[in-house]
C-alpha positions as CSV (number, residue, x, y, z in Angstrom):
1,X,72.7,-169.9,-10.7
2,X,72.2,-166.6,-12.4
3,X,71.6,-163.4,-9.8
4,X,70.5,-160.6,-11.6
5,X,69.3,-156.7,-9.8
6,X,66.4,-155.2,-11.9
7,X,65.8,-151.6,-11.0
8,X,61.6,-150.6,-10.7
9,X,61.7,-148.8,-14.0
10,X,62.8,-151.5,-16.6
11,X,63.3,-150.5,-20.5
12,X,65.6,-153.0,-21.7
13,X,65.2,-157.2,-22.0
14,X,68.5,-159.0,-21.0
15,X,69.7,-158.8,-17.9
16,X,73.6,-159.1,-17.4
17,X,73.8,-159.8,-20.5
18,X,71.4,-162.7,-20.5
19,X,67.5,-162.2,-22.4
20,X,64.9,-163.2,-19.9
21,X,63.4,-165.4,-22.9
22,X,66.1,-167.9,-21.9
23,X,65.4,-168.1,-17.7
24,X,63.8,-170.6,-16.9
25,X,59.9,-170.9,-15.6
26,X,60.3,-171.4,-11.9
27,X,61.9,-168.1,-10.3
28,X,60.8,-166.2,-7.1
29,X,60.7,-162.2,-7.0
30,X,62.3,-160.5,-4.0
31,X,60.9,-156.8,-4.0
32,X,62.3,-154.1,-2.0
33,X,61.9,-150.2,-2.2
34,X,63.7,-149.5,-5.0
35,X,64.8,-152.8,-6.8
36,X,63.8,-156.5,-7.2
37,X,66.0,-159.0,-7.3
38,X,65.2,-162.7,-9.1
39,X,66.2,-165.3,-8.6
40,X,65.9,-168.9,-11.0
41,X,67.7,-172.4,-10.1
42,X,65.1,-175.4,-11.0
43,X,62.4,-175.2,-8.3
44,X,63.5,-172.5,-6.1
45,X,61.3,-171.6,-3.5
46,X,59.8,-168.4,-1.9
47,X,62.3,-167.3,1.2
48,X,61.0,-164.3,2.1
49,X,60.2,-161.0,0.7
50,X,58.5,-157.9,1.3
51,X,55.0,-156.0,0.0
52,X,55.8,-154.5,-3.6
53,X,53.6,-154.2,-6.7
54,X,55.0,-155.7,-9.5
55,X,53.6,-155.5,-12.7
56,X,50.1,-156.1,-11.7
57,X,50.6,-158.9,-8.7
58,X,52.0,-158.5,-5.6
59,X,54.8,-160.9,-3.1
60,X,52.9,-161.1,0.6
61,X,55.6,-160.0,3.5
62,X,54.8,-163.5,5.3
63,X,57.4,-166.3,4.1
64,X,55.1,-168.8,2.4
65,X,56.0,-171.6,0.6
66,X,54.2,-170.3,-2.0
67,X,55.6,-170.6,-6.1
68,X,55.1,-167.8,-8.5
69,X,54.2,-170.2,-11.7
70,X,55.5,-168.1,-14.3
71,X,57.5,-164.9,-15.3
72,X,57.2,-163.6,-18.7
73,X,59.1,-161.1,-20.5
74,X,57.8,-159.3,-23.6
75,X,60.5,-156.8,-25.1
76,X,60.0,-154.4,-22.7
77,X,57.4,-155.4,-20.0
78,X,57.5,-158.0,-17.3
79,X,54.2,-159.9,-16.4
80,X,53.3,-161.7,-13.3
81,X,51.1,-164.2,-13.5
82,X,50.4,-165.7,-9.7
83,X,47.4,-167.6,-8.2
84,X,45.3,-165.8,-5.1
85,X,47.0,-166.6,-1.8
86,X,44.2,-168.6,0.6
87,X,44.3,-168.8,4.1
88,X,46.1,-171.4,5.9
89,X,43.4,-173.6,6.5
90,X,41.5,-173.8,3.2
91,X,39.0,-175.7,4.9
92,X,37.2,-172.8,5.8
93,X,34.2,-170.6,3.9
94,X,33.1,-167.3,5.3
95,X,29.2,-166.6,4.5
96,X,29.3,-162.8,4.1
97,X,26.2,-160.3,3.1
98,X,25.4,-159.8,-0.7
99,X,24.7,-156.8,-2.7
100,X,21.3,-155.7,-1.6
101,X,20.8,-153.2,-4.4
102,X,21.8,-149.6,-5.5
103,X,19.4,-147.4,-2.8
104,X,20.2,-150.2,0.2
105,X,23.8,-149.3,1.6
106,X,22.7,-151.7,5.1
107,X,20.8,-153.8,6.5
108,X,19.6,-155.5,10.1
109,X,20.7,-158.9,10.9
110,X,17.0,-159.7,11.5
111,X,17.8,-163.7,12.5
112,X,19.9,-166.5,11.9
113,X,18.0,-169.7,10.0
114,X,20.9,-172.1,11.5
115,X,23.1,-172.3,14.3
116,X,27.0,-173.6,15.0
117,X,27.5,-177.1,14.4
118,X,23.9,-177.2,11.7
119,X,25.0,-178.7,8.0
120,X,24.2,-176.4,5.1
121,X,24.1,-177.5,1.9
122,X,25.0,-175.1,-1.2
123,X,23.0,-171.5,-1.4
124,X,21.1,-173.0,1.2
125,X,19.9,-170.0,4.0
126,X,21.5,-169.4,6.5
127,X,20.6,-166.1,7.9
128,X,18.1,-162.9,7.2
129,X,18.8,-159.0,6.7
130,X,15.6,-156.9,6.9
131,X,16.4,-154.0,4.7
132,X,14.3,-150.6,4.2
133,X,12.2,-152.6,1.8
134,X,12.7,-156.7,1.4
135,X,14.1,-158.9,3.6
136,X,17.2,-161.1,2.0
137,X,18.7,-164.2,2.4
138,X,22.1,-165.0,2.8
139,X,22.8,-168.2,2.0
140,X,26.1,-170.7,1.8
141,X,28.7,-170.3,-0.4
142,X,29.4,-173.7,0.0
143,X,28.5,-177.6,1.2
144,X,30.1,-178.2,5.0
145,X,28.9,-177.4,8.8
146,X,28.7,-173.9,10.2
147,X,31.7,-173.5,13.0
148,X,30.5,-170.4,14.3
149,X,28.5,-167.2,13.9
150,X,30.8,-164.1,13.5
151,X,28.4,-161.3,13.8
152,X,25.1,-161.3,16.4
153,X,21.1,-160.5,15.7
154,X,20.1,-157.3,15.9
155,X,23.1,-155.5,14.2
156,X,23.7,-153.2,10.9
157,X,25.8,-155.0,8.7
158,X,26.9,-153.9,5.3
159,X,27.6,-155.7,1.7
160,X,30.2,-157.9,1.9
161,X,30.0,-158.0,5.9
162,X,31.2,-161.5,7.3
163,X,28.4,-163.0,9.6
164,X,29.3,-166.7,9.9
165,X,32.7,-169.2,9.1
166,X,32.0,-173.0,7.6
167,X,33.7,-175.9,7.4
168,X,34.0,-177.8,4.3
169,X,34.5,-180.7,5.9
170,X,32.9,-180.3,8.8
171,X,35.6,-180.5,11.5
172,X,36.2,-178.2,14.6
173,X,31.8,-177.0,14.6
174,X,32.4,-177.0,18.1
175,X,31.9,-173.1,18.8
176,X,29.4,-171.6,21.9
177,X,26.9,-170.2,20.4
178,X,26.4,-166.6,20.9
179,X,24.4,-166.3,24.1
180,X,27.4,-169.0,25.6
181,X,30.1,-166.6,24.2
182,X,28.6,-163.3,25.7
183,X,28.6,-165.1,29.0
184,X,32.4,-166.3,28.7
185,X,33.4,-163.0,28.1
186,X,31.6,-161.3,31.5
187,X,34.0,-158.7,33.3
188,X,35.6,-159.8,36.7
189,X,33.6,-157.3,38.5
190,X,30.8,-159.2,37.2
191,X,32.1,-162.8,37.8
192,X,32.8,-161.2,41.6
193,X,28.8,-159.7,41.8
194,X,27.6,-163.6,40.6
195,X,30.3,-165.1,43.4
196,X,28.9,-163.1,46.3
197,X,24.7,-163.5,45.0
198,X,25.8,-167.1,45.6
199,X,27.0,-167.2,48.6
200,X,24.6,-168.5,51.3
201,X,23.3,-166.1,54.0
202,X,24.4,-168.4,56.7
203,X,28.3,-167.7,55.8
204,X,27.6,-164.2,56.7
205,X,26.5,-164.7,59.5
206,X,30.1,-164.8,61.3
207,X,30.7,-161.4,60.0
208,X,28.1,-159.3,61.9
209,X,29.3,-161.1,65.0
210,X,32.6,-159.0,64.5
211,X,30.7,-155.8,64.4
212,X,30.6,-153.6,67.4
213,X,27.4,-153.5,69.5
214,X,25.1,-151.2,68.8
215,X,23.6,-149.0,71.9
216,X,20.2,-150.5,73.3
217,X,17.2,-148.8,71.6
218,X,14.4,-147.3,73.4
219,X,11.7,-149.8,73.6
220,X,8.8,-147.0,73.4
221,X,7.2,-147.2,70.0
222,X,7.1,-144.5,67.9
223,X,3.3,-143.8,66.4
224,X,3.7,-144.7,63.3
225,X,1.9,-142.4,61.1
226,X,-0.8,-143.6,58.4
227,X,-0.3,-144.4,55.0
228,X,-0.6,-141.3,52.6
229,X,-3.9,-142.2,50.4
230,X,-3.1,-141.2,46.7
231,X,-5.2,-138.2,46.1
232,X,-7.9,-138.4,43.7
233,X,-6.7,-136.7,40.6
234,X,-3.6,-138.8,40.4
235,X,-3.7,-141.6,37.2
236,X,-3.5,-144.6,37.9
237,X,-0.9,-146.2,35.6
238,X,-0.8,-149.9,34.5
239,X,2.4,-151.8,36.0
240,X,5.2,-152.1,33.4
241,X,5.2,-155.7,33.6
242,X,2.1,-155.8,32.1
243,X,3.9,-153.6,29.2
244,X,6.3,-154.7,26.1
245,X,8.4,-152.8,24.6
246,X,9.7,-154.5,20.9
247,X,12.3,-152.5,18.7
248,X,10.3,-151.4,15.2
249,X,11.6,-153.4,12.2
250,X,13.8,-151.7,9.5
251,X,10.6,-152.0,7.1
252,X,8.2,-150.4,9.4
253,X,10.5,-147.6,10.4
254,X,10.9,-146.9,6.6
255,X,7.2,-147.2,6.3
256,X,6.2,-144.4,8.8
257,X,9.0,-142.3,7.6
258,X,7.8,-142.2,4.1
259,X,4.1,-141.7,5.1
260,X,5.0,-138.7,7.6
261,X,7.4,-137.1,4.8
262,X,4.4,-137.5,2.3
263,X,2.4,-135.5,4.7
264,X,4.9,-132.8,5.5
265,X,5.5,-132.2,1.4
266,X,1.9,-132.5,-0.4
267,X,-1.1,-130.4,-0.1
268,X,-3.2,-133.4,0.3
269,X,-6.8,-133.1,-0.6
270,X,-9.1,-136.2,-1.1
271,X,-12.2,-136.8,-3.1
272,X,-15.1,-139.1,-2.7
273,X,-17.7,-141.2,-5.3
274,X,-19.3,-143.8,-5.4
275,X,-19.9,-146.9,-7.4
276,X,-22.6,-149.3,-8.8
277,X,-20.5,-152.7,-9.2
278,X,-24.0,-154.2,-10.6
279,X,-22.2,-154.7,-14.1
280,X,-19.2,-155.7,-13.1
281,X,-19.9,-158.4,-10.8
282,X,-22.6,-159.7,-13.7
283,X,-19.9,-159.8,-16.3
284,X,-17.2,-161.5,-13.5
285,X,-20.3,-164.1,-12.8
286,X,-21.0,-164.9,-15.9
287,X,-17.0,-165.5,-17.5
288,X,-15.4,-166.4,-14.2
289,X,-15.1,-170.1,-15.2
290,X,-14.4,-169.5,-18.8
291,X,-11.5,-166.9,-18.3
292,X,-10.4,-169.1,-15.6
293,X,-10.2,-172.4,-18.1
294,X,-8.4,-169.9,-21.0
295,X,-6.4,-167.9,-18.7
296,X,-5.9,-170.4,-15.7
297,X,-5.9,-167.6,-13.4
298,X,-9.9,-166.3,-11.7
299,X,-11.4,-162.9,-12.8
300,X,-11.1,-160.3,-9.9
301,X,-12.2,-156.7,-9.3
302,X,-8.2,-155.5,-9.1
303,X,-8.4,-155.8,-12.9
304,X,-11.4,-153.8,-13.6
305,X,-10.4,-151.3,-11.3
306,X,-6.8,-151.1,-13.0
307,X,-8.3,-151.0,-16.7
308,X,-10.7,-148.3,-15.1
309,X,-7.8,-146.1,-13.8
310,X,-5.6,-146.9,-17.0
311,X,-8.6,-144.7,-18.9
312,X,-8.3,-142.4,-16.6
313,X,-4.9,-141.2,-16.1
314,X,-5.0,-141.1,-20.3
315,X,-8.3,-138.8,-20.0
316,X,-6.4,-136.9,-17.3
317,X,-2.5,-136.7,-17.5
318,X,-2.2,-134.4,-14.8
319,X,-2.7,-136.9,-12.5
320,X,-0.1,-138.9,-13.6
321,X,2.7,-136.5,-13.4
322,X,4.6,-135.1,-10.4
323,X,6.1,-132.0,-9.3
324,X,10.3,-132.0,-9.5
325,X,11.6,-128.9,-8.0
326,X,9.9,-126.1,-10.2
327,X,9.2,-128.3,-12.7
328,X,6.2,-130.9,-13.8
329,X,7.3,-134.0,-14.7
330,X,4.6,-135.6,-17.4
331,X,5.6,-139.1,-17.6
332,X,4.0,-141.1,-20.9
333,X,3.9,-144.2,-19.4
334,X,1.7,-145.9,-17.2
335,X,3.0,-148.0,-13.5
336,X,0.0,-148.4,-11.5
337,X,1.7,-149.6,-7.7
338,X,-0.8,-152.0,-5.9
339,X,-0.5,-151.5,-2.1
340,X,-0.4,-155.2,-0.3
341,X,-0.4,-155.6,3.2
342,X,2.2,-158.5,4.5
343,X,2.5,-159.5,8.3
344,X,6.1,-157.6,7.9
345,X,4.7,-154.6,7.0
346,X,3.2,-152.6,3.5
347,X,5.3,-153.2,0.3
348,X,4.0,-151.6,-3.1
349,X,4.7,-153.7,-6.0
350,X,4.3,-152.4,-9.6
351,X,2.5,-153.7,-12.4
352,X,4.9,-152.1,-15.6
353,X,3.0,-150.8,-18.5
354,X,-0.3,-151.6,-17.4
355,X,-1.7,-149.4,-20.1
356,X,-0.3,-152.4,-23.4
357,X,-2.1,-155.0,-20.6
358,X,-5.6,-156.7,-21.1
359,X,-7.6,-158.3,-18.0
360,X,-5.6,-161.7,-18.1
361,X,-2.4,-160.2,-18.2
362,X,-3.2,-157.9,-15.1
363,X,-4.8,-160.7,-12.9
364,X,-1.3,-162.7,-13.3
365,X,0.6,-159.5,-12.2
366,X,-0.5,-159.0,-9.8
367,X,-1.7,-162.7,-8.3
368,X,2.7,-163.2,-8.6
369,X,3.8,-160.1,-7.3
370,X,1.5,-160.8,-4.2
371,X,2.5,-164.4,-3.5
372,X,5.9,-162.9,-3.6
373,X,5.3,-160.1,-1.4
374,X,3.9,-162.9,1.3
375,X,6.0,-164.9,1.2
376,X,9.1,-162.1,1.5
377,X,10.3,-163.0,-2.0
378,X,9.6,-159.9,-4.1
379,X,13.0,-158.0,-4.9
380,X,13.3,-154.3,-5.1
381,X,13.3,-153.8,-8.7
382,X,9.6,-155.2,-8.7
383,X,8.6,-152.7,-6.1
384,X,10.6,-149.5,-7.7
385,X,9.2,-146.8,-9.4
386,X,5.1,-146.3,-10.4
387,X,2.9,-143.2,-11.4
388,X,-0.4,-144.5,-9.6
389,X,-1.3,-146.1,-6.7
390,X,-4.2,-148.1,-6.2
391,X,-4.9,-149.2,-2.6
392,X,-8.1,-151.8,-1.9
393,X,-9.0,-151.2,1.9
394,X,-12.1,-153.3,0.9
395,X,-10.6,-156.7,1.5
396,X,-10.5,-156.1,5.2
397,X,-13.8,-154.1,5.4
398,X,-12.7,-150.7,5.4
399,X,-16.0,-149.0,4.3
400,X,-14.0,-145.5,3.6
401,X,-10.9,-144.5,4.3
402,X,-8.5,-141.0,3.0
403,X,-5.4,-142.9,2.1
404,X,-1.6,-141.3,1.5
405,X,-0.2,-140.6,-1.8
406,X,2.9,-143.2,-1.8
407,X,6.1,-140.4,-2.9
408,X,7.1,-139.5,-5.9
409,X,3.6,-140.0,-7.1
410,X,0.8,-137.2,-6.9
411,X,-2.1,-139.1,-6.6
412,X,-3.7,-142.7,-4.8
413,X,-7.0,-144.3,-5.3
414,X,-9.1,-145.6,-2.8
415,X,-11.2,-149.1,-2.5
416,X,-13.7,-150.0,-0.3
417,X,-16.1,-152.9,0.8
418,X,-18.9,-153.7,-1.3
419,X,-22.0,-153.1,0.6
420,X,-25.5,-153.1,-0.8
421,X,-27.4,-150.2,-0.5
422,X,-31.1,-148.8,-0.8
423,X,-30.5,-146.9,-4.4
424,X,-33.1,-145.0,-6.5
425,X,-32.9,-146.7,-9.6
426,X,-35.5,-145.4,-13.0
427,X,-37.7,-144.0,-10.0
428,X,-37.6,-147.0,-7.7
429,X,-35.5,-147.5,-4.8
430,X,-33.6,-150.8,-5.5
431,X,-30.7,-152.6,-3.3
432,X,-27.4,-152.5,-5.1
433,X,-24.2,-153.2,-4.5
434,X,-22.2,-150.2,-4.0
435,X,-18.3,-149.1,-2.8
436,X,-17.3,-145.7,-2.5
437,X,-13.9,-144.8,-3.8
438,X,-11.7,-142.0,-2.7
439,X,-8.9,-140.0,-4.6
440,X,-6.3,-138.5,-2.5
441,X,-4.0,-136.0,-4.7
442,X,-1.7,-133.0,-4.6
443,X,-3.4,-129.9,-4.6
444,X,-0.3,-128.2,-5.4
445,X,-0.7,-130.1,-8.8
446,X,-3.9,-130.9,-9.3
447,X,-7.0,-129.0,-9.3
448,X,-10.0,-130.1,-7.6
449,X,-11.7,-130.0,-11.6
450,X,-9.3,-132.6,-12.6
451,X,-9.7,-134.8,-9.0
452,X,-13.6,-135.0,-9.9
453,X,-13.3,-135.4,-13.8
454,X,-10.5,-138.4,-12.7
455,X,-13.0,-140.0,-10.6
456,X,-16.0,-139.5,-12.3
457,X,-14.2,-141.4,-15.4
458,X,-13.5,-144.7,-12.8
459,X,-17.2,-144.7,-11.8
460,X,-18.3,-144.9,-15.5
461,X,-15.7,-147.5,-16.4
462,X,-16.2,-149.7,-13.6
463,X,-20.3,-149.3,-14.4
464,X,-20.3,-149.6,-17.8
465,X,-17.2,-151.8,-18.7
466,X,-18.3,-151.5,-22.7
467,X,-16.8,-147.9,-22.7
468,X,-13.4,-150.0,-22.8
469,X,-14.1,-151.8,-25.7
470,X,-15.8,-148.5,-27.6
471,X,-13.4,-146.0,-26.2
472,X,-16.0,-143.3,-25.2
């Protein structure tokens, strides 16, 4: 056996008077304050040791049976090389939050898909965090049973929190669940309060037999005087059973905060038109089944109205920029944000570059990023940034509305039901079909001469859908 003391700062390669190149593979490291001492004979094991870095790896203070594989020596530095210490049971898997994006630092543990003792398979979900924005899944880093849930519904957890343990192989998935384990743990002034609400009246009876009497009371009545009668200008309030009261969800909290700071920064002015969908709806009838054989997707209005705004936005650039401090921002690209109600709450995906698009390309964009935002799938990349909002109130029959500019934008369009109308068209009074529109902006930014010109420009798009295709 060769003992050797090497002090923390080592310059030289042999070691009383032996090269390391010539000990052999299987050593330990014993690393205290100021020296480590190593030790090699055949297939020695770890005894015990204490907390050091050492060239990169580290000796844990518990004695393990653990073996460092190999030690290397290279002139004049020493490498470690040493596989990740598990726990003692590698049986078991923690499930723990993932990365929910660079503006989400935490989220609500909204619900839990399984419960102790369900089998998961791999990735499968096993629990839900409503963030500020999306709702994410975390699923199972691996196959095996869940044993228990760590952390409980309803609380802020972080990336990388631990929210559930599982079992490879499914052994020991015999944990209380949550609600069982909150009732294990009740205080014995609370075990002593559920005792006594127990105890049947008849065995306190003997008790009040103990007391002392009490004097004879006066058997004249007293008059009892009459109810008070509620005066007539008190309310009458509704009983509180007949009330609820449900905590607001992370995304609806974020919602009304961003709406109410959007009012307390813009000078927010709104426009109104209105629009003659005649030619639109005439071109949609009469290519609806050929773009939807070509395209495999059905011709909407969304499209239209986005090509219509595209034109805009380049006849008015104004409106696509935004105010950053004391400067205006002119941004040369267009991201028109398409507001979508969900039962969750609103989420704005964004169509990117909708200005290189062409009708069929549009319709797809937006026909996936609302299937995603239904069905909670949409991620946060798909909903960030924008320069233009357009928001269609029409689909649920809002016949006008002055909708919010959506921050960091200046400016939001309007859609309404289609409603036909009593018009006077080449001096006779015609039904049509027509929506009014509305353009809410920043006054601060935007004059009301650029609002109207913007406007004007969708109502003689959306009529006239040739100007596209001429430019004029």
């Amino acid at each position: 056996m060769i003992w050797g003391i090497v002090r923390r700062k080592i310059t030289a390669t042999r070691v009383i008077g032996q090269s390391f190149s010539t000990i052999r593979p299987r050593c330990f490291v014993t690393a205290q304050k100021e020296a480590a001492i190593i030790s090699c004979k055949g297939f020695e094991r770890i005894q015990s040791a204490s907390y050091h870095i050492f060239s990169g790896s580290y000796v844990p203070s518990k004695p393990r049976s653990r073996e460092v594989t190999e030690l290397i020596q290279t002139e004049s530095f020493i490498g470690l090389r040493s596989r990740s210490f598990s726990s003692d049971n590698g049986d078991l898997v923690d499930a723990v939050v993932p990365f929910m994006g660079e503006s989400i630092s935490d989220g609500t543990l909204a619900k839990f898909l399984k419960k102790p003792g369900d089998r998961v398979e791999v990735d499968e979900p096993i629990a839900q965090i409503e963030t500020d924005k999306v709702t994410i899944d975390v699923v199972s880093p691996e196959a095996g049973t869940i044993q228990k849930l760590v952390a409980k519904e309803g609380e802020t957890v972080e990336a990388g929190t631990k929210i559930a343990v599982i079992s490879k192989s499914g052994e020991g998935a015999t944990q209380a669940s949550p609600v069982e384990k909150t009732e294990s743990q009740r205080s014995p002034a609370e075990e002593k309060e559920t005792v006594e609400k127990k105890i049947p009246k008849a065995e306190a009876a003997p008790a009040i037999k103990d007391r002392a009497p009490s004097p004879p009371q006066s058997t004249a009545k007293k008059p009892s005087s009459p109810p008070s009668k509620p005066m007539a200008s008190e309310p009458q309030l509704p009983p509180k059973d007949r009330e609820r009261r449900v905590p607001m969800t992370r995304l609806r909290k974020r919602v009304a905060t961003r709406l109410k700071d959007s009012q307390n920064t813009f000078a927010m002015l709104t426009t109104f038109n209105e629009v003659d969908m005649t030619n639109l709806m005439k071109l949609r009838s009469d290519y609806k089944d050929a773009f939807v054989e070509k395209h495999g997707v059905k011709l909407g209005f969304m499209s239209g109205f986005v090509k219509a705004a595209v034109s805009a936005l380049q006849h008015q650039p104004i409106v696509n920029a935004v105010i950053d401090g004391d400067d205006i921002i002119y941004r040369d690209y267009i991201d028109i944000s398409i507001a979508v109600g969900t039962p969750k709450g609103l989420v704005v995906p964004v169509i990117r570059n909708a200005g290189a698009m062409n009708f069929a390309e549009i319709e797809k964009g937006i026909n996936t990023l609302a299937k995603k935002a239904s069905d909670g799938s949409i991620s946060i990349d798909e909903m960030a940034g924008g320069t233009f909002t357009i928001s269609n109130g029409g689909v649920y029959g809002s016949l006008l509305s002055t909708p919010i500019i959506n921050p960091p934008q200046s400016a939001i369009l309007g859609m309404h039901s289609i409603v036909s109308r009593p018009m006077v068209v080449g001096g006779d009074i015609v039904p049509r079909p027509m929506m009014y529109i509305a353009l809410t902006y920043d006054h601060r930014l935007i004059d009301g001469r650029e609002a109207v010109f913007f406007l004007r420009r969708i109502k003689d798009v959306v009529e006239d859908p040739r100007r596209l295709l001429l430019d004029v």
